[in-house]
C-alpha positions as CSV (number, residue, x, y, z in Angstrom):
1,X,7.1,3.7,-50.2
2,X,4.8,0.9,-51.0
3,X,1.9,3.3,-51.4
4,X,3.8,5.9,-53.3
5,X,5.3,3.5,-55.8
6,X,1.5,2.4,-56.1
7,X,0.3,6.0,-57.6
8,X,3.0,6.2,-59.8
9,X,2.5,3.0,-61.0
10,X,-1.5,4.4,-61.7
11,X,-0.8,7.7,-63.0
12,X,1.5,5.6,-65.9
13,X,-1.9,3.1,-66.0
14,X,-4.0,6.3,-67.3
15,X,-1.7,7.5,-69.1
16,X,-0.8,4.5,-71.1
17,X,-4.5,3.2,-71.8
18,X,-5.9,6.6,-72.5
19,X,-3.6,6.2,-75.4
20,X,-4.1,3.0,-76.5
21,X,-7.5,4.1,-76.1
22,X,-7.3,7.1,-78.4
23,X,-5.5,4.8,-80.8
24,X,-8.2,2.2,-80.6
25,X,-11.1,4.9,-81.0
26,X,-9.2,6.3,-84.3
27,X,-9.1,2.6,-85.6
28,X,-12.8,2.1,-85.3
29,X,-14.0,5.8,-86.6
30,X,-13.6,4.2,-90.4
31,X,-15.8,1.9,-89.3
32,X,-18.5,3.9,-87.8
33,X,-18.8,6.2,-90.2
34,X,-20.5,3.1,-92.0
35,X,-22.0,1.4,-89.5
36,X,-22.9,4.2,-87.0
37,X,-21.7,1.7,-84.0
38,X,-19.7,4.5,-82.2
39,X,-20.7,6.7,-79.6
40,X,-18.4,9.3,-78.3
41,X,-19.1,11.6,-75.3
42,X,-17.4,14.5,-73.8
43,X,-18.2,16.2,-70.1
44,X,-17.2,19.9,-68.6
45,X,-18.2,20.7,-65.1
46,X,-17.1,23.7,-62.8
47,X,-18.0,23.9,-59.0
48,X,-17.8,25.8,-56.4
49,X,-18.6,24.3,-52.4
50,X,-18.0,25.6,-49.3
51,X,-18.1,22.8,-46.6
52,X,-18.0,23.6,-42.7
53,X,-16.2,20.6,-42.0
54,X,-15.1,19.1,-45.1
55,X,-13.2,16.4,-43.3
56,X,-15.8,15.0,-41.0
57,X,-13.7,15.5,-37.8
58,X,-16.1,15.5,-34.5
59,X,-14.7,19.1,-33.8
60,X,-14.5,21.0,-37.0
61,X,-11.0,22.8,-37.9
62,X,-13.1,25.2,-39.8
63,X,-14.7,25.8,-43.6
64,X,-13.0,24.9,-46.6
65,X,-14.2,26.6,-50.1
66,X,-13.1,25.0,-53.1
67,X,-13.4,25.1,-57.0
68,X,-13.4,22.2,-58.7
69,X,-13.1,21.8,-63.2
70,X,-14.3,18.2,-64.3
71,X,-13.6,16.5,-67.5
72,X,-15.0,13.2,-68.9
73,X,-14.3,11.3,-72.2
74,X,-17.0,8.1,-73.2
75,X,-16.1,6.2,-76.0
76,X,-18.7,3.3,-76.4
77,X,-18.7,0.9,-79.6
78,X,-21.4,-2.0,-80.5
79,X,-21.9,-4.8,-82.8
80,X,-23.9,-7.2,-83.0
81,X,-21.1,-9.6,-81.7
82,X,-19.2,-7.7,-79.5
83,X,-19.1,-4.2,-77.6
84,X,-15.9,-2.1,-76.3
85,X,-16.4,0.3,-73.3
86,X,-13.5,3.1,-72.4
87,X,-14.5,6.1,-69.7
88,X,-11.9,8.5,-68.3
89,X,-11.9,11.6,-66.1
90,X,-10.1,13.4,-64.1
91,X,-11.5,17.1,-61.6
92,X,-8.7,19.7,-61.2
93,X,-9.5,21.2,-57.9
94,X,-8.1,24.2,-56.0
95,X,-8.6,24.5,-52.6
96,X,-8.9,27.3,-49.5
97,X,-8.8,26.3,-45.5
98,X,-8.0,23.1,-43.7
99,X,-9.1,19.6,-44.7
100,X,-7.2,19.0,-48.2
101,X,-4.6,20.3,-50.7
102,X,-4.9,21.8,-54.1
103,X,-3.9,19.5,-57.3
104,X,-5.2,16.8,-59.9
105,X,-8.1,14.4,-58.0
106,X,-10.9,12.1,-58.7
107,X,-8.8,10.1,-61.6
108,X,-11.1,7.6,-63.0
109,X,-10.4,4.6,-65.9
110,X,-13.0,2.0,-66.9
111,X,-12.4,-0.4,-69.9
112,X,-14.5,-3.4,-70.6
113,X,-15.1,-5.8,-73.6
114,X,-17.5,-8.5,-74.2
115,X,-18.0,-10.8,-77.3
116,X,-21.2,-13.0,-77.6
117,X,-20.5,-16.1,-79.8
118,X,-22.8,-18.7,-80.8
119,X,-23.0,-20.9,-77.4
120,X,-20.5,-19.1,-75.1
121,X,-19.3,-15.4,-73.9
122,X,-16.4,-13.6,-72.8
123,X,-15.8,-10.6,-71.0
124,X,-13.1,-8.7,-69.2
125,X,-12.5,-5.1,-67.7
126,X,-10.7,-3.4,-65.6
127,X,-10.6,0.1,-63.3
128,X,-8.5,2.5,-61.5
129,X,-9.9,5.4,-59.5
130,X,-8.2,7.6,-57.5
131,X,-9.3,9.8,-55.0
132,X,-9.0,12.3,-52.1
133,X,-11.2,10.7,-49.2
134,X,-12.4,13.8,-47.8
135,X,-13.9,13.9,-51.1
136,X,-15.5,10.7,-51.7
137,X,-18.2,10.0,-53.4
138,X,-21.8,10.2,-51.8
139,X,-23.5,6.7,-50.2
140,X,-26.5,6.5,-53.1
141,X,-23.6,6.5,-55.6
142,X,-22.1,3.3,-55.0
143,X,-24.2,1.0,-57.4
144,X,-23.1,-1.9,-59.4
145,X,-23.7,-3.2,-62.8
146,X,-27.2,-4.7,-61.7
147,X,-28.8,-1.6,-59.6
148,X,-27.5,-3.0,-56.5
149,X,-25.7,-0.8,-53.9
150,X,-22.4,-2.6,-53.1
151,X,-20.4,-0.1,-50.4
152,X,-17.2,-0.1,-50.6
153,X,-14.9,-3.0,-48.1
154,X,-13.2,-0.1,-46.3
155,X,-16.4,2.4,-46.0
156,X,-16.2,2.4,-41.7
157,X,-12.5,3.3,-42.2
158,X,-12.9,6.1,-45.0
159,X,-12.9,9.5,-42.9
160,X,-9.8,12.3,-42.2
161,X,-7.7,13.3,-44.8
162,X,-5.0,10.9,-47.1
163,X,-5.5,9.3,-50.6
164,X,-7.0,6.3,-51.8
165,X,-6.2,4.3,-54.9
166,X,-7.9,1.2,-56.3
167,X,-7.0,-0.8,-59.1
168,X,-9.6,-3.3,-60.6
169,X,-9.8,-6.2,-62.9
170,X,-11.6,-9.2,-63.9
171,X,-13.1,-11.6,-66.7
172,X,-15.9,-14.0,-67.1
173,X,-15.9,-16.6,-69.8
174,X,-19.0,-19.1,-70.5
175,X,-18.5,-22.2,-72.9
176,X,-21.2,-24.4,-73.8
177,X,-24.4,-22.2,-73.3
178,X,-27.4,-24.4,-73.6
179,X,-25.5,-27.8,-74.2
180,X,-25.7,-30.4,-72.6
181,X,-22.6,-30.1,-70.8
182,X,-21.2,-26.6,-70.1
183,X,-18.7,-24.2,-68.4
184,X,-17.8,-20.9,-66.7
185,X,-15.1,-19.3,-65.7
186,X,-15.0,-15.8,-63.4
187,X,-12.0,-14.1,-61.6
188,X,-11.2,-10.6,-60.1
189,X,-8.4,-8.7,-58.8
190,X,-8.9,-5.9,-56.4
191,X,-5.9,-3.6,-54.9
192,X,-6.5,-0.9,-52.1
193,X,-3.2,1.4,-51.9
194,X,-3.2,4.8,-49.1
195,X,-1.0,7.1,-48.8
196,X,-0.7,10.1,-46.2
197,X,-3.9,8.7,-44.4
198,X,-4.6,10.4,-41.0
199,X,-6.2,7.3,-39.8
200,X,-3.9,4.5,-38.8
201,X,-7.0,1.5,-39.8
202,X,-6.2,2.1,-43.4
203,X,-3.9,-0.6,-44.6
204,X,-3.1,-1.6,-48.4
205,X,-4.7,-5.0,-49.2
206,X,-5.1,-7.2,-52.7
207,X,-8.3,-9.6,-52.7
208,X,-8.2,-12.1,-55.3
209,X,-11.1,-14.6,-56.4
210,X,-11.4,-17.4,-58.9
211,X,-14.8,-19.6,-59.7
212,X,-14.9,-22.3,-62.2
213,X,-18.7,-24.4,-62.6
214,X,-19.1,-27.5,-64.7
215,X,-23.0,-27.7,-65.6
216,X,-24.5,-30.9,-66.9
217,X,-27.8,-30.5,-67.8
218,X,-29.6,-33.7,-67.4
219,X,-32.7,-32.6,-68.8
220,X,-34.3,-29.5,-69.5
221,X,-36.1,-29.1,-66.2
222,X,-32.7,-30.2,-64.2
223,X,-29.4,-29.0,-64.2
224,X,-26.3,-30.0,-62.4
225,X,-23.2,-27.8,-61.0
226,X,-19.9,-28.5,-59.7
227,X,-18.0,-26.1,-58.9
228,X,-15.2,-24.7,-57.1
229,X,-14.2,-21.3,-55.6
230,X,-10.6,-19.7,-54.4
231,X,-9.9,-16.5,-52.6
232,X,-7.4,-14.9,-50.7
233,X,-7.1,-11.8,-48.8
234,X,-3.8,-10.1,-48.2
235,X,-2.9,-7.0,-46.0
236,X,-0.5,-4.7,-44.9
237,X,-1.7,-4.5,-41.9
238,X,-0.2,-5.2,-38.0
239,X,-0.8,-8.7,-38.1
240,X,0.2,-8.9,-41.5
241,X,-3.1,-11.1,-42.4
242,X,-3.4,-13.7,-45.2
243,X,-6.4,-15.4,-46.0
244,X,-7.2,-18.0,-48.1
245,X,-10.5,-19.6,-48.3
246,X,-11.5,-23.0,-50.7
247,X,-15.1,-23.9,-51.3
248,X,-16.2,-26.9,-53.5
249,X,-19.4,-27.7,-54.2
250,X,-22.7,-29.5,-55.7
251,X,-25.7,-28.4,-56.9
252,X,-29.3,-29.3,-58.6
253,X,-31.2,-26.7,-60.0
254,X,-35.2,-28.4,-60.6
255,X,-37.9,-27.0,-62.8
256,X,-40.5,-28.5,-60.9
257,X,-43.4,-26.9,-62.3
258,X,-43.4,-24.0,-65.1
259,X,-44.1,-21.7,-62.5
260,X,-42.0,-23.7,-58.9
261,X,-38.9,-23.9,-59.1
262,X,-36.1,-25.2,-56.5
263,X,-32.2,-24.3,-56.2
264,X,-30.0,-26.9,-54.1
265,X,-26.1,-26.4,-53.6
266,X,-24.2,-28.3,-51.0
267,X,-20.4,-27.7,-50.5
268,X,-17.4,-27.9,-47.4
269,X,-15.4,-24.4,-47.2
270,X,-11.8,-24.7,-45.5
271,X,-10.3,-21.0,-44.4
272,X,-6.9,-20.9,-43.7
273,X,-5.6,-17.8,-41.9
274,X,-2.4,-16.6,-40.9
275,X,-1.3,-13.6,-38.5
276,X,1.9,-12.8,-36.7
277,X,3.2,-16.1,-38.5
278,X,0.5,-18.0,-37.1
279,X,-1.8,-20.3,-39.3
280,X,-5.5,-21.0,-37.9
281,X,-7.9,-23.3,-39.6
282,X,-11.5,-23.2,-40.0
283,X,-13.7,-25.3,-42.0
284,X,-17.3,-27.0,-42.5
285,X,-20.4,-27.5,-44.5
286,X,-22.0,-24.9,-46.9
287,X,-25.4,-24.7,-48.2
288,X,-28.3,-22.9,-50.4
289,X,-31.7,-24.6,-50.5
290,X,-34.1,-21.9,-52.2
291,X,-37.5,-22.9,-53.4
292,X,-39.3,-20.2,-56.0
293,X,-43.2,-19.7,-57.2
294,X,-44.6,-17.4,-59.7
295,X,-47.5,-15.8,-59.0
296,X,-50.0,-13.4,-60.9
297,X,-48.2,-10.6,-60.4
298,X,-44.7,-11.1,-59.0
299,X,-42.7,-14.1,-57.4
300,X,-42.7,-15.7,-53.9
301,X,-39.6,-17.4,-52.2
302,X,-38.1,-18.9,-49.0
303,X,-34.3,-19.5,-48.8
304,X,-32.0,-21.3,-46.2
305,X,-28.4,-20.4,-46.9
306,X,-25.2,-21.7,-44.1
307,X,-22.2,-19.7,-44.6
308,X,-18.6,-20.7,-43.2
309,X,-16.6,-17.1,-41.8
310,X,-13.8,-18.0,-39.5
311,X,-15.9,-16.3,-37.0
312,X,-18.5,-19.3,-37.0
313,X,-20.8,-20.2,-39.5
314,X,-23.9,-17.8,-40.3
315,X,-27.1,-19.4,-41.2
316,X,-30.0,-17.2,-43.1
317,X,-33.6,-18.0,-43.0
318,X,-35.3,-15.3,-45.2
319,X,-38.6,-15.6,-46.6
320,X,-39.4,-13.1,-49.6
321,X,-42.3,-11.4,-52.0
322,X,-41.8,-9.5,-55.1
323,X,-45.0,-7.7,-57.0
324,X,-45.1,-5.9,-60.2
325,X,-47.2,-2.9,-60.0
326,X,-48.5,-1.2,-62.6
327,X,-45.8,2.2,-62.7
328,X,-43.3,0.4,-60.5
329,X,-41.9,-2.5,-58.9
330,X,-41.8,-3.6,-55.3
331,X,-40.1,-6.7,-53.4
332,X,-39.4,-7.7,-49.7
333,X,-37.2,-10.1,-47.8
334,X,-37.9,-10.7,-44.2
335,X,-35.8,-13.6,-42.0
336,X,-33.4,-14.4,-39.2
337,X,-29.5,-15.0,-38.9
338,X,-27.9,-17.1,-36.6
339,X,-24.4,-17.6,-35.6
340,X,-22.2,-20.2,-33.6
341,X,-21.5,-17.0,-31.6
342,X,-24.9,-16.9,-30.1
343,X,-27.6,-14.6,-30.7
344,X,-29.9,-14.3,-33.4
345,X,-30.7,-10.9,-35.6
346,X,-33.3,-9.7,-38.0
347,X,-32.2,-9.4,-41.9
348,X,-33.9,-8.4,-45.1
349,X,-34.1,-6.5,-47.7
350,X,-36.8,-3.8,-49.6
351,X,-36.8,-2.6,-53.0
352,X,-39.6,0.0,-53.9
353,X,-39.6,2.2,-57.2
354,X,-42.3,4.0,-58.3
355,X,-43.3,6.7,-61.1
356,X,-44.6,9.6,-60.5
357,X,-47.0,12.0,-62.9
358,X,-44.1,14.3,-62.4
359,X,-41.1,12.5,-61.3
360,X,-40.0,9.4,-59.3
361,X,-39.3,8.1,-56.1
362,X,-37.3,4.6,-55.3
363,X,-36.4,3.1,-51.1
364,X,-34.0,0.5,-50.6
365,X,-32.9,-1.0,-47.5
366,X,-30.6,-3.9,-46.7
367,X,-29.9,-5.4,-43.2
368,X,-27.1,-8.7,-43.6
369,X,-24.7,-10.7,-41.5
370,X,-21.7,-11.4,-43.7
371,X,-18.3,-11.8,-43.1
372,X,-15.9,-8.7,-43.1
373,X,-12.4,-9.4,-43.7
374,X,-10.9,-7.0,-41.3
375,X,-13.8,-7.4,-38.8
376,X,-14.9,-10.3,-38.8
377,X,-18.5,-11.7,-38.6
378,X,-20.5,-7.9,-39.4
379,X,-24.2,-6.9,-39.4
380,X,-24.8,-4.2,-41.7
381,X,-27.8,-2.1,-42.1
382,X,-27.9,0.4,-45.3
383,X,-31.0,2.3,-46.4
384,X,-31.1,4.3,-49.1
385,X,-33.9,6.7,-50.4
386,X,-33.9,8.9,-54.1
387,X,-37.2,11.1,-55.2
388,X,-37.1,13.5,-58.2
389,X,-40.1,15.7,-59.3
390,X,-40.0,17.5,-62.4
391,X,-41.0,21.5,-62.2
392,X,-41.4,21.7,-65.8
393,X,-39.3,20.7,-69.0
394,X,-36.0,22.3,-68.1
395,X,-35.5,22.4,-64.5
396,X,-36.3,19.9,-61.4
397,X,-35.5,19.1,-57.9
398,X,-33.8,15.8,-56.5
399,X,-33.8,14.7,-52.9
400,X,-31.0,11.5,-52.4
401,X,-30.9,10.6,-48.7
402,X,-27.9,7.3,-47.7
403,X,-27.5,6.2,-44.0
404,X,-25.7,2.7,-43.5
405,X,-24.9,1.1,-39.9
406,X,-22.6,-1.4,-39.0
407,X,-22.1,-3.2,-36.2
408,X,-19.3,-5.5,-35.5
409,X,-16.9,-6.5,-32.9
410,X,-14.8,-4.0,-32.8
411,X,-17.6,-1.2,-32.3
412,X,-20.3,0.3,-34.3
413,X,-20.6,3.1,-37.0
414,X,-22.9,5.1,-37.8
415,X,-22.7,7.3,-41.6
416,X,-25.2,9.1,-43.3
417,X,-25.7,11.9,-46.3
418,X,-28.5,14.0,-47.6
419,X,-28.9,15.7,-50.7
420,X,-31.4,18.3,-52.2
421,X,-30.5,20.1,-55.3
422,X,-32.0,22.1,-58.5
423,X,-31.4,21.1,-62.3
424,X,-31.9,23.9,-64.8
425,X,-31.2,23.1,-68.5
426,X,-29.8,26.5,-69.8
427,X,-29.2,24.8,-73.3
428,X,-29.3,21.8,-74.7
429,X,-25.7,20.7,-73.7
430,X,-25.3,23.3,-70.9
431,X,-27.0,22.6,-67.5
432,X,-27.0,23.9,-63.9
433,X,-26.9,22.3,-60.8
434,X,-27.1,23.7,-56.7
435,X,-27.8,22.4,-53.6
436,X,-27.3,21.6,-49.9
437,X,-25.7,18.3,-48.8
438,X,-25.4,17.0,-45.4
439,X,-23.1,14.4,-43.9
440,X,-23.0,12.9,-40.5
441,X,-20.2,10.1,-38.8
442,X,-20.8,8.5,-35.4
443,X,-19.2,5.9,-33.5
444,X,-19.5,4.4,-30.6
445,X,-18.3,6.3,-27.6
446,X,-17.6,9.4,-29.7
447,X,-18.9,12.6,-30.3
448,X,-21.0,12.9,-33.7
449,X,-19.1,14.4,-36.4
450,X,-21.2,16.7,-39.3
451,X,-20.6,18.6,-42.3
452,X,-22.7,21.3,-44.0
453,X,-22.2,22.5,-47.5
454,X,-23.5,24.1,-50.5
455,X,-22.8,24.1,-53.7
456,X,-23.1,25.0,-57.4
457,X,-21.8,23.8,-60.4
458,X,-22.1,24.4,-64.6
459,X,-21.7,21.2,-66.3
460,X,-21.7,20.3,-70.5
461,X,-22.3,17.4,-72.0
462,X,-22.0,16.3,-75.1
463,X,-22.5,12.8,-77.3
464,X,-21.9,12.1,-80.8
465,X,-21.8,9.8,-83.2
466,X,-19.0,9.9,-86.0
């Protein structure tokens, strides 16, 4: 009931901002005409896939051939104090053979605002997405606002049939830029909501965070924090789990040279969890000590980080290199994690991106202890791998390669997707796209599940400016 109430509730959520939306754009189009500060842009897309075992089971239940129409709507306006952000879409997908039903998927609402003022900044947004899991999206496309990939909480969890709904929101508010004494503010609300899920791990949860900093700024070359951080995690799950975790800290940040620079932050985290009624407690010291030095062509570091998890505290030791080179970028991260468990593993991180005469190629891989909040303390290993070479001025070839393992208490999981396609610009707004993807699921003590498909889709797109 919970879940079903929670899709209604979303479907009203599109329907109810796209309008304010549309009202919103027609209020700002007298504007633009003057200033030119509106951008508006429109999407079309038709597929057709055929899959062999669209959904991922280790014994397929047979092929599944769909056709799928995709709409988008951008509506992007910009001043020099402030900027407004609306994007919604929605495919209409009709499907043949086992693995899914026909209807209305992939719903999709992003709105955001931010205003720059003369020594402080506010922003807020907020999401909803809604989606058939056998048809999510591909590992590569998970990236956040900074280039990172951030995978989803509930990736290991994602396969079989069922619906998924997330609802997302959050603001960030900074007083006091530059002064001598100054502020920020950040919080975010996330909801997961399934419904006719085929497997039982998926459970509706709401994750919540707040972080408030004070910064004093002693002198231009040192800066002071204190700060404080709240979360709480909340499921519907069979032990009914809350769990609320309170971190306050203290920090120096030292310009030390105009090329060294060292970050300090000291702080005690106290986790209280409850399940089946009962509340543990866990709690201890947190720390960052990370020292910085330019160099010629890039940056060098070392960092010791502690990190409290209510399965024992993780303590990083990483050690890393960043160059600039001279049609790309390129950084490493090499170090050891330790836990209270026992046992030590290997983490870092790579970051390679590179232009080609023709094209470009980009690598990323990420190997981290952190703590999961249904699995506890979680090493994670995700690589990613994109290289695109152009044939000639209307067509090219992509290659986009994901595979991510993690391995926690309760098992280990292995997924993984490949991509190669050809882009052909017909027009100037009409474009073609096909290509052969690959998917792969393993866990432990189970047989390897894969999926072939192919696929081919028109697409339009098409951006103005009133």
């Amino acid at each position: 009931m919970t879940a079903r109430v929670g899709a209604i509730v979303g479907r009203h959520l599109i329907y109810r901002t796209l309008s304010a939306g549309a009202c919103f754009a027609g209020c700002l189009l007298p504007a633009a005409v003057q200033g030119n500060e509106t951008e508006i842009a429109y999407g079309f897309s038709q597929s057709f896939e055929s899959s062999d075992n669209l959904g991922l089971d280790p014994i397929s239940l047979g092929s599944t051939t769909f056709a799928s129409t995709g709409l988008t709507f951008g509506l992007l306006r910009e001043t020099p104090l402030d900027r407004f952000g609306l994007t919604a879409s929605g495919t209409l997908r009709a499907v043949n053979g086992p693995g899914a039903e026909s209807g209305l998927d992939d719903q999709r609402l992003e709105l955001s605002y931010d205003r720059e003022g003369a020594r402080s900044a506010f922003g807020i947004n907020a999401s909803y997405l809604q989606s058939d899991i056998e048809f999510l999206r591909p590992l590569e496309d998970f990236e956040n606002d900074e280039g990172e990939i951030e995978l989803p909480s509930d990736l290991d969890d994602l396969n079989g049939t069922g619906t998924r709904e997330s609802y997302r929101t959050g603001f960030t508010l900074e007083l006091g830029q530059d002064e001598p004494v100054g502020a920020a503010f950040s919080g975010e609300y996330l909801a997961l909501r399934y419904s006719d899920t085929s497997n039982s791990s998926l459970s509706d949860n709401d994750r919540s965070n707040l972080d408030a900093d004070l910064f004093l700024r002693f002198t231009p070359l040192v800066t002071g924090t204190l700060g404080a951080a709240y979360q709480v995690y909340d499921a519907e799950d069979e032990e009914q789990t809350r769990r609320e975790t309170n971190t306050g800290y203290f920090g120096l940040n030292f310009e030390v040279s105009p090329i060294l620079r060292l970050e300090t932050q000291l702080g005690y985290t106290t986790i209280d969890t409850r399940e089946f009624g009962t509340v543990t407690q866990t709690q201890g010291p947190s720390g960052l000590l990370r020292l910085e030095r330019d160099m010629p062509n890039g940056i060098v570091s070392a960092e010791i980080e502690q990190i409290v998890t209510e399965d024992g505290d993780i303590r990083n030791f990483l050690a890393g290199r960043s160059l600039d080179l001279p049609s790309g970028s390129f950084a490493v991260a090499l170090g050891v994690a330790d836990t209270d468990a026992g046992g030590s593993d290997f983490i870092g991180s790579l970051d390679w991106s590179q232009e080609l005469a023709s094209g470009a190629m980009s690598a990323r891989l990420d190997r981290s202890l952190r703590f999961d909040e249904e699995n506890g303390n979680t090493l994670r290993t995700a690589l990613f791998f994109d290289y695109a070479h152009d044939i000639n001025s209307v067509s090219a070839i992509g290659l986009n390669a994901g595979y991510t393992i993690s391995d926690k208490t309760g098992g280990k999981t292995d997924i993984g997707d490949f991509t190669v396609s050809y882009r052909h610009a017909l027009t100037r707004d009409w474009g073609l796209d096909l290509g052969y993807r690959y998917r792969l699921r393993e866990e432990l003590e189970e047989p390897r599940a894969q999926s072939h498909s192919v696929f081919f889709t028109m697409r339009r797109d098409l951006v103005f400016r009133p």
